[in-house]
MIGUGU-236029 format. One record per residue (C-alpha): x negated, y, z; residue in three letters. Coordinates in nm, 3 decimals, decimal comma. Example, Ala and Ser with C-alpha at 12.3 -4.5 7.8 and 13.67 -1.06 7.14 Angstrom:
2
[[-1,230; -0,450; 0,780]; ALA]
[[-1,367; -0,106; 0,714]; SER]
//
This chain:
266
[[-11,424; 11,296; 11,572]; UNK]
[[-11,787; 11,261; 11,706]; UNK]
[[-11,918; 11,181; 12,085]; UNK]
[[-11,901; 11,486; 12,303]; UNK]
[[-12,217; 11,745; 12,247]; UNK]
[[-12,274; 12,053; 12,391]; UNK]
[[-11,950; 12,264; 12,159]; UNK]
[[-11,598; 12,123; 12,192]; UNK]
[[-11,304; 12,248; 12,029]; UNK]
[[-11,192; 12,556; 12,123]; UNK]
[[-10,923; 12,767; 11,981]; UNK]
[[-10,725; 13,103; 11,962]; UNK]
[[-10,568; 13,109; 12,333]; UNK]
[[-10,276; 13,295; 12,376]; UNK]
[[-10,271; 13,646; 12,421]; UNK]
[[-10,256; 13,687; 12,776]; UNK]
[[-10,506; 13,454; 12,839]; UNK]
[[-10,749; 13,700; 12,708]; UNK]
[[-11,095; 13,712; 12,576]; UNK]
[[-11,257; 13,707; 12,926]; UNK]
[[-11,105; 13,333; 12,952]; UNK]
[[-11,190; 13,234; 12,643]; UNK]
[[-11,534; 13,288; 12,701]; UNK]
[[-11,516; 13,110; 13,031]; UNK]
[[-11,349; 12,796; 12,875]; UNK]
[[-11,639; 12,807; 12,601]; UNK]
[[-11,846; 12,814; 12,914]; UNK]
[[-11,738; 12,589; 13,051]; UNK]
[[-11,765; 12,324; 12,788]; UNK]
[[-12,093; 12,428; 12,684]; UNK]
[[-12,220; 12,297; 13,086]; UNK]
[[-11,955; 11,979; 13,086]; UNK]
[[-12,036; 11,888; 12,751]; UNK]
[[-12,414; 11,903; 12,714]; UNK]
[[-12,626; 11,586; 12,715]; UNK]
[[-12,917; 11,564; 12,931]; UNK]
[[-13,199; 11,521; 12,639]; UNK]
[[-13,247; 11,412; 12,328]; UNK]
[[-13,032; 11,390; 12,055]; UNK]
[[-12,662; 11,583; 12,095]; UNK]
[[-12,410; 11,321; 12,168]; UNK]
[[-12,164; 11,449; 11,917]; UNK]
[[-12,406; 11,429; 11,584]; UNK]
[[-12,457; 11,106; 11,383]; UNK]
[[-12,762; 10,915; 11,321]; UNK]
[[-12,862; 10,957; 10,983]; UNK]
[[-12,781; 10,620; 10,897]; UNK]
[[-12,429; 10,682; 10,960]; UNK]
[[-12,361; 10,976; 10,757]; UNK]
[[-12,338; 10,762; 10,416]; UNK]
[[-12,026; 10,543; 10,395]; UNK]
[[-12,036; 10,187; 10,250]; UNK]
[[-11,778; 10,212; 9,967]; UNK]
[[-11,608; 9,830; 9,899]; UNK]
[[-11,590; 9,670; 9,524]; UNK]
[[-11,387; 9,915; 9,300]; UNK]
[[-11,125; 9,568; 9,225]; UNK]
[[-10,916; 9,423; 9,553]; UNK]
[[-10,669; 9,151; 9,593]; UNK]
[[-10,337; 9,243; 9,766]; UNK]
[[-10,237; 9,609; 9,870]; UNK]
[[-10,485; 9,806; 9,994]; UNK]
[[-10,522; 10,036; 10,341]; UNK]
[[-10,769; 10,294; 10,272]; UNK]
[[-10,909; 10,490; 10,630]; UNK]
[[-11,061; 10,761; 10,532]; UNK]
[[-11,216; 11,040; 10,839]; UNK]
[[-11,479; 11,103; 11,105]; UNK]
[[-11,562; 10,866; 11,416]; UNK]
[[-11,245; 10,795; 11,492]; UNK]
[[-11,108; 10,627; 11,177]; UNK]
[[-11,458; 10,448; 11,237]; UNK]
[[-11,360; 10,309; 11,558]; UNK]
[[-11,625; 10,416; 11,764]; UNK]
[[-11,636; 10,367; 12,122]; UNK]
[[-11,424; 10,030; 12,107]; UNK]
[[-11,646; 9,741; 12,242]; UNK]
[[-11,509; 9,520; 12,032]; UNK]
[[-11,580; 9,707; 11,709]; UNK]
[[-11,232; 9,698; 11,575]; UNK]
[[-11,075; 10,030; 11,662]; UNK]
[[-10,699; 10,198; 11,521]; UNK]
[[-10,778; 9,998; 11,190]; UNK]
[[-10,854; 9,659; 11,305]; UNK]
[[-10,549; 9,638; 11,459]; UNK]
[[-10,323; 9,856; 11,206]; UNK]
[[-10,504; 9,588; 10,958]; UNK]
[[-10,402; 9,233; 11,177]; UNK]
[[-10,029; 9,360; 11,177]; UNK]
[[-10,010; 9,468; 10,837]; UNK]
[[-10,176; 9,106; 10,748]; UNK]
[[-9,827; 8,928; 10,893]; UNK]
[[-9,631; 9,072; 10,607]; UNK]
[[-9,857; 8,955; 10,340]; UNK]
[[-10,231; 9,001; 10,184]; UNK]
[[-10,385; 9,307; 10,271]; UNK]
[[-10,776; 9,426; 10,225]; UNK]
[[-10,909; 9,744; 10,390]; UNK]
[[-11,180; 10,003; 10,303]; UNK]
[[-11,252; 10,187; 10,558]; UNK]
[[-11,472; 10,494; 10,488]; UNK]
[[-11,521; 10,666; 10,841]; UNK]
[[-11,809; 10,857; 10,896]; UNK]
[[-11,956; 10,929; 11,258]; UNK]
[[-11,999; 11,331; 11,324]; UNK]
[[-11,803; 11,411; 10,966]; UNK]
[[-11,674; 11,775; 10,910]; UNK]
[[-11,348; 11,889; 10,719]; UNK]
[[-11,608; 11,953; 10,411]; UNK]
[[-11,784; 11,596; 10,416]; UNK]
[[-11,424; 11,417; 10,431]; UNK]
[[-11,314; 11,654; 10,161]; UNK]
[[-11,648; 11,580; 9,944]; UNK]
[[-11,603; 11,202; 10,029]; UNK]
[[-11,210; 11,264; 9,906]; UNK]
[[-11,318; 11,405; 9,591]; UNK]
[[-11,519; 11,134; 9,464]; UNK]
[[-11,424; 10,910; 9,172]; UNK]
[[-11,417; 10,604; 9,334]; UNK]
[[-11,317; 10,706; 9,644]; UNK]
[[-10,951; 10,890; 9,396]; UNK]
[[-10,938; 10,546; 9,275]; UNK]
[[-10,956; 10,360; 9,636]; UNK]
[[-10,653; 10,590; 9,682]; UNK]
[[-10,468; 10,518; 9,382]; UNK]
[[-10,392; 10,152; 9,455]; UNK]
[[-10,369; 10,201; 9,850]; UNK]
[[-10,051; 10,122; 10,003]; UNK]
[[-10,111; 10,322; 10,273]; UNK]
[[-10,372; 10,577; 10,403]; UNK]
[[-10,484; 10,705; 10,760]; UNK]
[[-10,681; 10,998; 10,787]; UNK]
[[-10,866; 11,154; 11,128]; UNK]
[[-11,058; 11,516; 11,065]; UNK]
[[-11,066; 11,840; 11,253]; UNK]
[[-11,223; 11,736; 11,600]; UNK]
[[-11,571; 11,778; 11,470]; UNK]
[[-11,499; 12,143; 11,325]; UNK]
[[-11,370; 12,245; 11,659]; UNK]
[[-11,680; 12,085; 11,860]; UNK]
[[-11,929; 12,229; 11,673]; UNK]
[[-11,767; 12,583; 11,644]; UNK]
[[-11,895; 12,688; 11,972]; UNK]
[[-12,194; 12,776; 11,993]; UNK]
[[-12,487; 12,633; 12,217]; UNK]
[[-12,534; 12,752; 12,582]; UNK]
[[-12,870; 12,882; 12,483]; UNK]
[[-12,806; 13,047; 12,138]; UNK]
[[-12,937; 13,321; 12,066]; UNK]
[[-12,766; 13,666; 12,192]; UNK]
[[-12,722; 13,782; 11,840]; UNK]
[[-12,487; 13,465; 11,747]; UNK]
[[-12,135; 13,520; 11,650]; UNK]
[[-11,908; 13,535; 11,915]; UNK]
[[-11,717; 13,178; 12,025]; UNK]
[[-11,414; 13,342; 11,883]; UNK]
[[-11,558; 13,439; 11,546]; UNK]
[[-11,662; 13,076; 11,489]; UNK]
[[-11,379; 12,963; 11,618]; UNK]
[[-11,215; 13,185; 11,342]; UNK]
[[-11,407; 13,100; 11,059]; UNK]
[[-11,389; 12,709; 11,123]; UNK]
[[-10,974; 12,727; 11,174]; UNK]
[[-10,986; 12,910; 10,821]; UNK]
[[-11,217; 12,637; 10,650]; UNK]
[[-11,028; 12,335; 10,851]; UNK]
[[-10,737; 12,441; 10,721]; UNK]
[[-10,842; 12,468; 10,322]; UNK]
[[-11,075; 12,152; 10,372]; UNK]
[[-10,707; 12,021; 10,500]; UNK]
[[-10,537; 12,105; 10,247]; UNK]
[[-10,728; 12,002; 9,954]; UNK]
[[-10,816; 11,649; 10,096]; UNK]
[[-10,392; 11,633; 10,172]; UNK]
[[-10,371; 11,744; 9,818]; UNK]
[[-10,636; 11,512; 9,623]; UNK]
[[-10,511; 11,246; 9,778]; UNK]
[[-10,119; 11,300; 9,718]; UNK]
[[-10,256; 11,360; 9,335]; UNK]
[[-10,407; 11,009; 9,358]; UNK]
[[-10,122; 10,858; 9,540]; UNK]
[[-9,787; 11,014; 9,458]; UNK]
[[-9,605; 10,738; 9,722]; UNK]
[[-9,834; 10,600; 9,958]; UNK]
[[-9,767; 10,665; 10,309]; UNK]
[[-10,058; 10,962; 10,424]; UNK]
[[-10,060; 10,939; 10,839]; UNK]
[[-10,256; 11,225; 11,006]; UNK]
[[-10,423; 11,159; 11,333]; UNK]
[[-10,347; 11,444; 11,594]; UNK]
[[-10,580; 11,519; 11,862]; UNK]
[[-10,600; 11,479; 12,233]; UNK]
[[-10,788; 11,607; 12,516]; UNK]
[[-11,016; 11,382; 12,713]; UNK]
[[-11,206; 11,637; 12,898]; UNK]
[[-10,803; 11,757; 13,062]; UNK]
[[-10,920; 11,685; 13,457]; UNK]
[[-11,256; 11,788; 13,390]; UNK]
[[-11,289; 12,146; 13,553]; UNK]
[[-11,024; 12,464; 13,562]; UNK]
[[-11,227; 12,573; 13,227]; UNK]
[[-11,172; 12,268; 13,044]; UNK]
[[-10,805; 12,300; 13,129]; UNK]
[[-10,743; 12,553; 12,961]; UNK]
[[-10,815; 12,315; 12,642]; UNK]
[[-10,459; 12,191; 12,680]; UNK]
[[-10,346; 12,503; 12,459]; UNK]
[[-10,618; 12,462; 12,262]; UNK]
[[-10,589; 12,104; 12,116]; UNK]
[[-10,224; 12,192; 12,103]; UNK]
[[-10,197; 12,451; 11,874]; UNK]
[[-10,473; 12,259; 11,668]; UNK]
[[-10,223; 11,978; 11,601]; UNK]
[[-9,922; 12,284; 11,539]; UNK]
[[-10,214; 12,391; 11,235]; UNK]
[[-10,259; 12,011; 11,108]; UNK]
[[-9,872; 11,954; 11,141]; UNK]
[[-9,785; 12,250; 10,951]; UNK]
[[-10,025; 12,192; 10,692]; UNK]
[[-9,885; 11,856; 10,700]; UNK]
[[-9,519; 11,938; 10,660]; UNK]
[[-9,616; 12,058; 10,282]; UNK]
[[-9,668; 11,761; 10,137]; UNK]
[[-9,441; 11,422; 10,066]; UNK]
[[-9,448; 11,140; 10,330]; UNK]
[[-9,749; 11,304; 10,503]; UNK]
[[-9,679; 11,240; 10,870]; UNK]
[[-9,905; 11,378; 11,169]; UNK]
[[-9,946; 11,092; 11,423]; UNK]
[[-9,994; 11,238; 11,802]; UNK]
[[-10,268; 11,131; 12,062]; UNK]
[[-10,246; 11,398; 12,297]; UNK]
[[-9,950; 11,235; 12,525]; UNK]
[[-10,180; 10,918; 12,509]; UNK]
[[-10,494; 11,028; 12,679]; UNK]
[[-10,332; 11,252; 12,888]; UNK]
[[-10,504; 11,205; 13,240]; UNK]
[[-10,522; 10,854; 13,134]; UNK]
[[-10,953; 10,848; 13,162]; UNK]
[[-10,929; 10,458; 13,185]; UNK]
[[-10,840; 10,477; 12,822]; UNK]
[[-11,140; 10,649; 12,752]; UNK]
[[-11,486; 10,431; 12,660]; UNK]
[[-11,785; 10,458; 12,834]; UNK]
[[-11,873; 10,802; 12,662]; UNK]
[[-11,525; 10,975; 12,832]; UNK]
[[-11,455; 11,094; 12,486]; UNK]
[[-11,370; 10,816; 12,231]; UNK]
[[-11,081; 10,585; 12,311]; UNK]
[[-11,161; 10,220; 12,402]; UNK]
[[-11,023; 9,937; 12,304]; UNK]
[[-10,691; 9,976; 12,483]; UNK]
[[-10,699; 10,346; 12,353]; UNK]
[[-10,725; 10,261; 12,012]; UNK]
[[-10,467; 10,003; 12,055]; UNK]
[[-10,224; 10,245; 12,151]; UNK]
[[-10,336; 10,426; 11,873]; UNK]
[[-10,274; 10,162; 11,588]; UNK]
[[-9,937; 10,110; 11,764]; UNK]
[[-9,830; 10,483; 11,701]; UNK]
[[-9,956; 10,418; 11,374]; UNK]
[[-9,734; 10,123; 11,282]; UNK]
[[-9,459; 10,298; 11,429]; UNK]
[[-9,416; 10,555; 11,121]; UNK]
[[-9,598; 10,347; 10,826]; UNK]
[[-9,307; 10,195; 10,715]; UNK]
//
């Protein structure tokens, strides 16, 4: 999951909402959400779109992290984020190494191609356990710009077409890496909201992020020992958990999150 830019996730509301209030919440995260120059908060530098792969041969079992920003750890001022700490606990019980393949501003697609690649099937084969965070980077960039053009596809026709290729991308990285590892544990991370006291707009993302994690949890429920972790309850008016951005966690975030972790690896 990237830094905020000027698109945010943004999903099917329910039915009485409407279309009128869809629009408005887009709105309204296109104004909250926009930096004030240069480069979009949410998209990577260039250096941070390749990930540093570790030597194909490692001693002791193996936790492979595998995602976007998130599973990086950005936003934690000490640099260690979910895995750091998932790693130090793990450590207790015996040897254990870690590759950790995040990649700032990553899509569904570019975790999928990452998932797909030799080395990367054969970091997976000997992992004893693997933790995966996609999707918030689909959602964000899904809505469209407050100054696209007029002929653009409506929020809700993105917003259709990225739910369609989250879900396959989903799917086949769920898939590729059950093929790899027929046992390892496969923890999903859910999403949260950290825009929730932001304006009446924003707050109608509640229902948003919310029926994102229903998609990732039933796409989830069709594979072995593939468990969906959930954030949302975490950051939850809780902005002091935030980092300095008000969109990644910080280092007590993340700390919570390696604890919910833990709590379902065994």
């Amino acid at each position: 999951m990237a830094a905020p830019s000027s698109r945010f996730w943004l999903w099917r509301l329910p039915a009485a909402v409407g279309v009128a209030a869809t629009l408005l919440f887009a709105a309204g995260f296109v104004l909250a959400l926009r930096g004030a120059v240069g480069r979009p908060l949410g998209a990577a530098p260039p250096e941070a779109r390749a990930a540093a792969l570790p030597p194909p041969h490692v001693k002791g079992r193996l936790l492979l992290v595998l995602g976007d920003s998130l599973a990086r750890g950005t936003g934690d001022e000490s640099g260690r984020g979910f895995a750091g700490d998932v790693l130090d606990a793990l450590r207790k019980r015996g040897d254990v190494e870690i590759a950790n393949l995040g990649i700032n501003g990553a899509e569904s697609d570019e975790v999928r191609e990452l998932s797909e690649k030799p080395n990367v099937r054969s970091l997976a084969s000997s992992a004893a356990w693997i933790l995966v965070s996609v999707g918030g980077n689909d959602l964000s960039h899904a809505v469209p710009r407050a100054d696209a053009s007029s002929r653009a596809p409506s929020p809700l026709e993105n917003v259709a077409r990225a739910r369609d290729a989250y879900a396959d991308n989903l799917r086949a990285i769920l898939a590729g890496l059950r093929e790899a590892s027929p046992n390892a544990p496969i923890r999903l991370l859910g999403l949260y909201d950290p825009f929730e006291q932001a304006t009446a707009s924003t707050r109608l993302g509640r229902s948003v992020i919310l029926n994102w994690n229903a998609v990732a949890q039933e796409t989830a429920l069709s594979f072995p020992n593939v468990v969906v972790v959930p954030t949302f309850d975490l950051f939850e008016g809780r902005e002091d958990r935030l980092a300095i951005d008000h969109f990644h966690p910080n280092r007590a975030g993340y700390g919570l999150i390696a604890a919910r972790f833990l709590q379902v690896l065994d």
